[in-house]
C-alpha positions in Angstrom: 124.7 99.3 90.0 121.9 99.7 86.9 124.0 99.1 83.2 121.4 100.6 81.4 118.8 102.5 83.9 117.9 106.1 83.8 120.6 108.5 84.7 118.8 109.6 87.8 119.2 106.4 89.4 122.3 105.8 92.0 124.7 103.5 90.6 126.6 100.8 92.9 129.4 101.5 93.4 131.9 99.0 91.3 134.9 100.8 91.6 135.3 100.2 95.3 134.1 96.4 95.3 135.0 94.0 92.1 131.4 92.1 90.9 133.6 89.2 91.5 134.5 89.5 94.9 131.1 90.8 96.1 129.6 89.4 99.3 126.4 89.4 100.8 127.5 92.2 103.2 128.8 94.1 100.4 125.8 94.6 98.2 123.4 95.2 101.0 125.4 98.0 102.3 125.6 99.7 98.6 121.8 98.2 98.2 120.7 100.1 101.2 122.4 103.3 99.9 120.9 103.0 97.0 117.2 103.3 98.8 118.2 105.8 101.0 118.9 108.3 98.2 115.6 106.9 96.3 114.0 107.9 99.8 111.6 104.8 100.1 110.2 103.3 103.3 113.2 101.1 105.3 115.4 101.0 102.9 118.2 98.0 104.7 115.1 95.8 105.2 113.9 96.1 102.3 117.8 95.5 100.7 118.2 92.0 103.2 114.8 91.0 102.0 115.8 90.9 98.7 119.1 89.1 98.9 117.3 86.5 101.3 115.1 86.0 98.6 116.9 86.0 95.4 119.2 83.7 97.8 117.3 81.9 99.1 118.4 82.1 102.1 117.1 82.9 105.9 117.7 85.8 108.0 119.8 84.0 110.2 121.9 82.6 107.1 122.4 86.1 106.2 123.4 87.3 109.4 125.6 84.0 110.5 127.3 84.1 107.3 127.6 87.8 105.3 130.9 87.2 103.7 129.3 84.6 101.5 130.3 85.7 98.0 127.3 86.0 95.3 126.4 84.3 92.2 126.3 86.2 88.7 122.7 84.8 88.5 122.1 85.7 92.1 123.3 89.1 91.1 121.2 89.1 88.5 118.1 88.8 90.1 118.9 91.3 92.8 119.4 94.6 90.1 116.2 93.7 89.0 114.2 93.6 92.2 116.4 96.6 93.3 115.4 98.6 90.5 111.9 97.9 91.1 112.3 98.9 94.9 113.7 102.3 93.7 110.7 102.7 91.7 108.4 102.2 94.9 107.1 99.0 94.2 106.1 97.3 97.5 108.7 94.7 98.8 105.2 92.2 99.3 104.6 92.0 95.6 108.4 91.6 95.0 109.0 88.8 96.8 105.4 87.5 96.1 104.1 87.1 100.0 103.8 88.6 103.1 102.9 87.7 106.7 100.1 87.7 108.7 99.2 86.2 111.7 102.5 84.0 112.0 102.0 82.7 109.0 102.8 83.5 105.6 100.3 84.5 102.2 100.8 84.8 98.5 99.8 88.3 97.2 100.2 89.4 94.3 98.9 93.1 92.7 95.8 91.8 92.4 95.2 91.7 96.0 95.4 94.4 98.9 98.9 93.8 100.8 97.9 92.5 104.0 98.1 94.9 107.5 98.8 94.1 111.1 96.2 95.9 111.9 93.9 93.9 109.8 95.3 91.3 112.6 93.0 93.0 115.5 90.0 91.9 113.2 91.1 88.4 113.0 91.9 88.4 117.3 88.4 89.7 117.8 86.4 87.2 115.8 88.5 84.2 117.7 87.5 85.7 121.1 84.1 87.0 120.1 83.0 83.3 118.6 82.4 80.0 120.0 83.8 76.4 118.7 82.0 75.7 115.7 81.3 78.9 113.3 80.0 79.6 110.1 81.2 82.7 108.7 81.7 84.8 105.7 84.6 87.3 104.5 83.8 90.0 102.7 86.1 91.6 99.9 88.3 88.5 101.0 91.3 89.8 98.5 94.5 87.4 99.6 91.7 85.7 101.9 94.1 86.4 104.9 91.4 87.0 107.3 89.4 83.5 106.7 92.2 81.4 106.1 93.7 82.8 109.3 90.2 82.1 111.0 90.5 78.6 109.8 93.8 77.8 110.4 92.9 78.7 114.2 90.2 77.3 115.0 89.5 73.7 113.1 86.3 73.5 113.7 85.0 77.2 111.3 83.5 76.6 107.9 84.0 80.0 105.9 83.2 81.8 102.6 85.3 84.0 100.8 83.8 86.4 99.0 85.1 88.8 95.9 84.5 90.5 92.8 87.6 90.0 91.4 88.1 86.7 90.1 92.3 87.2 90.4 92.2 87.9 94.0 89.8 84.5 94.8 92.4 82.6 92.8 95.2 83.8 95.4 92.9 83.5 98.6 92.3 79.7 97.2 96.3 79.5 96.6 96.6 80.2 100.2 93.9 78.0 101.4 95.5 75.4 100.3 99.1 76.3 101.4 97.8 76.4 104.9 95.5 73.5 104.8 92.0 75.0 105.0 90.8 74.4 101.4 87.9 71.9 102.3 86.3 74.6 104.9 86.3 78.1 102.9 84.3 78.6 99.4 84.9 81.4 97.3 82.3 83.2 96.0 82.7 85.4 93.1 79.8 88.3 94.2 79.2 91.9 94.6 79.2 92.3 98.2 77.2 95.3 97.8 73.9 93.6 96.7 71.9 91.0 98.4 73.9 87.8 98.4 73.8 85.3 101.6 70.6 83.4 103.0 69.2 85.1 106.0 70.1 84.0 109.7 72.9 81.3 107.8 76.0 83.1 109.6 77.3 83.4 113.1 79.7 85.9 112.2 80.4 88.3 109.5 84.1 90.0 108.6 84.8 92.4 106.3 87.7 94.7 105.7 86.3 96.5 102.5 86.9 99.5 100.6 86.8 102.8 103.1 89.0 105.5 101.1 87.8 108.2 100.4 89.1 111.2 97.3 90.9 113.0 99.5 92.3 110.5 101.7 93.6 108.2 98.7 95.0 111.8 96.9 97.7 111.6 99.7 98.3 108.0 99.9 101.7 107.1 99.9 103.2 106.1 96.2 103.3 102.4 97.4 99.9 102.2 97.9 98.9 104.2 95.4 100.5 103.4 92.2 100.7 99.6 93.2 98.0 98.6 95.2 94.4 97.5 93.5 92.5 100.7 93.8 89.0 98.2 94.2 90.7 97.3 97.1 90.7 100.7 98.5 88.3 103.0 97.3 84.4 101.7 97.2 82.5 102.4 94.1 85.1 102.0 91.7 83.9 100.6 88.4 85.8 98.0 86.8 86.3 96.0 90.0 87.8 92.8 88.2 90.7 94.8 86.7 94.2 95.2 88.2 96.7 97.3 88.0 99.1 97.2 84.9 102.8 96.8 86.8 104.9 95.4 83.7 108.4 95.3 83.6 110.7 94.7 80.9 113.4 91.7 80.9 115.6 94.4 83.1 112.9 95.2 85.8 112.2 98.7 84.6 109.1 99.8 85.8 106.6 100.2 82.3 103.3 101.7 83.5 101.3 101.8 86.7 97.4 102.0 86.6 95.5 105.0 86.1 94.1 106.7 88.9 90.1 106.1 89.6 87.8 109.2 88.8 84.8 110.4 90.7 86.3 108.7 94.0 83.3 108.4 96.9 83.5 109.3 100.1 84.3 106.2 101.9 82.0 104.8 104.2 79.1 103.3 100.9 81.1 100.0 101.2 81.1 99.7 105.0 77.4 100.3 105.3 76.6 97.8 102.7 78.3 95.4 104.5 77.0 96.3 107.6 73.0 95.9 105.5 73.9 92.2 104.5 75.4 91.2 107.8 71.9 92.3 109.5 70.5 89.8 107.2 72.8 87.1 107.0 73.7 86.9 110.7 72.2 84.8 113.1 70.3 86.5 116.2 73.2 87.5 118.4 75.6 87.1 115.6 78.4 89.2 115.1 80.1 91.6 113.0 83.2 92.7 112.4 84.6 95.3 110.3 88.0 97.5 109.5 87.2 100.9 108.7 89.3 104.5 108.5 90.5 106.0 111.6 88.3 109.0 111.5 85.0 107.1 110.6 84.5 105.3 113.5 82.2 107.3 115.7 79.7 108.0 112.7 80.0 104.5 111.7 79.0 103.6 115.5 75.8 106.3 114.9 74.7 104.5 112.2 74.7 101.5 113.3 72.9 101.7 116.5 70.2 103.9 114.6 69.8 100.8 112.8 69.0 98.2 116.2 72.6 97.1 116.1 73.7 96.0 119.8 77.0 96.2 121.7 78.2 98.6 119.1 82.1 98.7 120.0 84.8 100.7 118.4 88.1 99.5 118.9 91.5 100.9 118.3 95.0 99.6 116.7 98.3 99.6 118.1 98.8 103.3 116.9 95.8 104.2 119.5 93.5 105.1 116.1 89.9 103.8 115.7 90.2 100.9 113.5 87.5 98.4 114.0 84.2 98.4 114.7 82.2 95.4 116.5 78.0 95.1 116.7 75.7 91.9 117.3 72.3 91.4 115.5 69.7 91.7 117.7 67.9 88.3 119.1 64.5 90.0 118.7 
């Protein structure tokens, strides 16, 4: 399948099927085998999303009509967002978007792949909130979370709040894809220092950094060697830079970036954002933050020790602590 790639790497098999005469069907088969032996994550989904894309095509193109025969620049295109697949880069960043919340975002490796259980954060603020909302978003990244809020509910005004200028530019690209441009403004800021007027908000969100050394030591190579490590791990330095994924004209992987140093623990991040929003909010307001399945409880401690109300932990689809809700007090 690879001319020119390193030995190592499972080759299609031409012998069997003519480059001429290949089909849709054909090179997702051989595509699929190809990620099964390089043992990353669904391997035939991530082969039919590349075709669809490189295609152009839908699922249900692909599936009505698999004998369709492929172009050489089709073809192309393919090997070298194959290759990168093989080399664990995230099918998101490959085809440039991902979904959330029905609807889809740009990302790119400046920005934190979007979760579905970052979706739980966004179906709490729309049932927690009334009609007409100011908010803010901290560490916004793709600005899924207040573009989603937007999107649903007309009448929210938001900001968008990040350090790195690269990931505000994709959260504006996606503003303005799904029609919310007017009602969000980013704000380039360290979340972590004081920043938003007091009582201005009726609701804060935040899915920040909460990775701690260990935990981000045995992340999985997609994450790790791909994903902005500001987006991650709190207290990482350069927060503006992202991580070097070049590739030559063939799609070979050059360099990933280098792994942070003297990682924190994981919850600074969460508690800073937890300080501002006891600021920022409103009496009664509400926040709303992601955080790692094992710091929920002393998240929960801290922040009633701290006159937070209605302090709620609440889990994801897997049945792991993943939220964590709290209202400012009215007095």
């Amino acid at each position: 399948f690879f001319r020119k790639g390193p030995s190592h790497l499972p080759r299609f098999h031409t012998q069997r099927i003519a480059m001429s005469e290949l089909s849709r069907a054909d090179w997702v088969r051989e595509a699929t085998r190809t990620l099964t032996d390089a043992a990353v994550d669904s391997p035939r989904l991530s082969a039919e999303l590349i075709l669809q894309h490189a295609c152009g095509i839908s699922r249900v193109e692909l599936a009505t009509r698999p004998e369709n025969p492929l172009a050489d620049d089709q073809l192309s295109r393919m090997t070298g967002l194959l290759r990168r697949r093989v080399e664990g880069e995230p099918v998101a960043y490959l085809l440039g978007q991902r979904e959330f919340y029905g609807r889809d975002f740009r990302v790119t490796p400046a920005t934190l792949i979007p979760r579905p259980e970052t979706e739980h954060l966004v179906e709490q603020a729309l049932k927690g909130c009334g009609e007409r909302v100011r908010f803010a978003d901290l560490g916004t990244g793709s600005g899924c979370i207040a573009v989603t809020l937007c999107a649903e509910r007309p009448e929210w005004q938001g900001l968008m709040v990040d350090l790195s200028s690269r990931a505000l530019a994709v959260a504006c690209q996606n503003a303005v894809r799904h029609d919310v441009r007017q009602r969000v403004q980013p704000v380039r800021a360290d979340f972590t220092r004081p920043l938003l007027r007091p009582a201005s908000l009726d609701l804060l969100v935040s899915n920040p950094p909460y990775v701690g050394k260990t935990e981000y030591e045995g992340l999985s190579v997609e994450v790790r060697d791909f994903e902005p490590v500001t987006a991650l791990v709190p207290g990482f330095v350069d927060s503006d830079r992202v991580p070097n994924h070049e590739h030559d004209h063939e799609g070979h992987h050059i360099h990933a970036a280098p792994a942070p140093t003297d990682r924190p623990e994981g919850r600074e991040h969460l508690i800073a954002v937890a300080s501002e929003a006891f600021v920022a909010l409103k009496p009664g307001g509400l926040l709303l933050m992601e955080h790692g399945y094992r710091q929920g409880e002393a998240l929960k401690v801290c922040l009633e020790s701290h006159s937070w109300e209605n302090v709620l932990i609440h889990k994801d689809l897997a049945g792991l602590d993943r939220l964590i809700s709290a209202r400012r007090p009215a007095a």
